[in-house]
N, C-alpha and C positions, 0 to 999 in steps of 0.2 A: 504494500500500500504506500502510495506517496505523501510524504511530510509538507508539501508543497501544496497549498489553499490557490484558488482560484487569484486570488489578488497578491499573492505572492508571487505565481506566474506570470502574470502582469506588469507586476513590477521591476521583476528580471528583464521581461522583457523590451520593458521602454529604454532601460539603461541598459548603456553600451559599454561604459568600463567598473571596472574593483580593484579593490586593492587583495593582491593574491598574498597570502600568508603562508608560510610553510615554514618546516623545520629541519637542522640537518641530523642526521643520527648524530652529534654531538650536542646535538638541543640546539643551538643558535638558531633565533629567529632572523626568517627574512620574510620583508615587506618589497610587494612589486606593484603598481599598477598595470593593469590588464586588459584588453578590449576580449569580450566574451562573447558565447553565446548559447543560448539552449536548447537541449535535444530532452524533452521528456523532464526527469530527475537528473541529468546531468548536464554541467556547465563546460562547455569547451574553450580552449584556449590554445591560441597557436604561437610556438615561439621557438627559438633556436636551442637545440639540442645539448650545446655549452652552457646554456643560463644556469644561474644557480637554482632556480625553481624548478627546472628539469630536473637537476641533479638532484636536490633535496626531493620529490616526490619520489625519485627513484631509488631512493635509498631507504625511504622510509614512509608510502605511499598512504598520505593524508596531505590532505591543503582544506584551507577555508578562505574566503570569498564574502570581503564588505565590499555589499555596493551601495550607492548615497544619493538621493537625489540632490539637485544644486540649489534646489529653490525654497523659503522657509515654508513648514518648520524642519527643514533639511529631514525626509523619511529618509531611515537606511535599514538594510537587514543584511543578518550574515548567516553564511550557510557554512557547512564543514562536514566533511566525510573524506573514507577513500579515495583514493585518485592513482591514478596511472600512468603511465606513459606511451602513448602510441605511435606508429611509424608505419602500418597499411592502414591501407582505406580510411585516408585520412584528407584525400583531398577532396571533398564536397563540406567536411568542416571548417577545413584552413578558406575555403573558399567564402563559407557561412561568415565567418571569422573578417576576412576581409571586407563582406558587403557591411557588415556593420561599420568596420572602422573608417571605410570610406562615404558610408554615407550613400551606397549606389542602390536605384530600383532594384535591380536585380544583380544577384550573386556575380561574379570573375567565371571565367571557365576553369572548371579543376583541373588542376594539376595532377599529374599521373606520382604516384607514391618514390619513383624511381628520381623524380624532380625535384621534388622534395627534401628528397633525404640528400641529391646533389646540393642544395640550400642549404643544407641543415636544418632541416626544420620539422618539428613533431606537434602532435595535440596532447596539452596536458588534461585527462579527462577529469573531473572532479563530479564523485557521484554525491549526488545531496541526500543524507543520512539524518542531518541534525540539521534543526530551524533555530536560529536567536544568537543575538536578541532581534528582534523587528520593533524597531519606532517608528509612530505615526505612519505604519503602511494597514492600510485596509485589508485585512487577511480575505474576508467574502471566504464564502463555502464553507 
């Protein structure tokens, strides 16, 4: 069953970036902003295979995700679960990924998996397990 409310999805939805949290099996926190996007209960995120939030979820596969809106009374919510690392069939998300950040009607043409990883570039997936805290967002359902 999904921990995610009708107005939770909603509000992932409107917003385009978070701040991605993760840790390394040494515990040291890192903080990244992130442009995202949602598939279901999970948040994808596209980004180079070197970054430390690659590294940290792959060492230790958990991340959490505040997202904020910009406008008062500033709603945010943060979500946190499992997460992985992916490197096939990954290009219709880096693609998802992209339309959001750029802002386009519709999606980039995907990238074939083989292009990708020429790039360096993976989907960090973050499965949403845990809800909160959520301020001033309308949870609905």
């Amino acid at each position: 069953m999904s921990v995610l409310t009708p107005g939770l999805r909603e509000f992932l939805d409107e917003h385009v970036v978070g701040v991605l949290a993760t840790h390394s099996a040494a515990g040291r926190v890192h903080q990244s902003l992130v442009y995202y996007a949602r598939a279901a209960d999970e948040l994808l995120i596209s980004t180079e295979a070197g970054r430390r939030k690659a590294l940290d979820v792959a060492e230790t596969g958990w991340a959490s995700l505040c997202v904020m809106g910009h406008g008062r009374p500033f709603p945010s919510v943060t979500v946190s679960g499992p997460a992985e690392i992916r490197r096939e069939g990954i290009g219709i998300a880096t693609a998802t990924v992209a339309q959001r950040m750029l802002a386009l009607d519709e999606p980039p043409e995907p990238q074939t998996d083989e292009a990708l990883a020429g790039a360096g570039r993976v989907i960090v997936a973050l499965r949403i397990e845990h809800v909160g805290p959520a301020t001033y967002v309308e949870l609905g359902g």
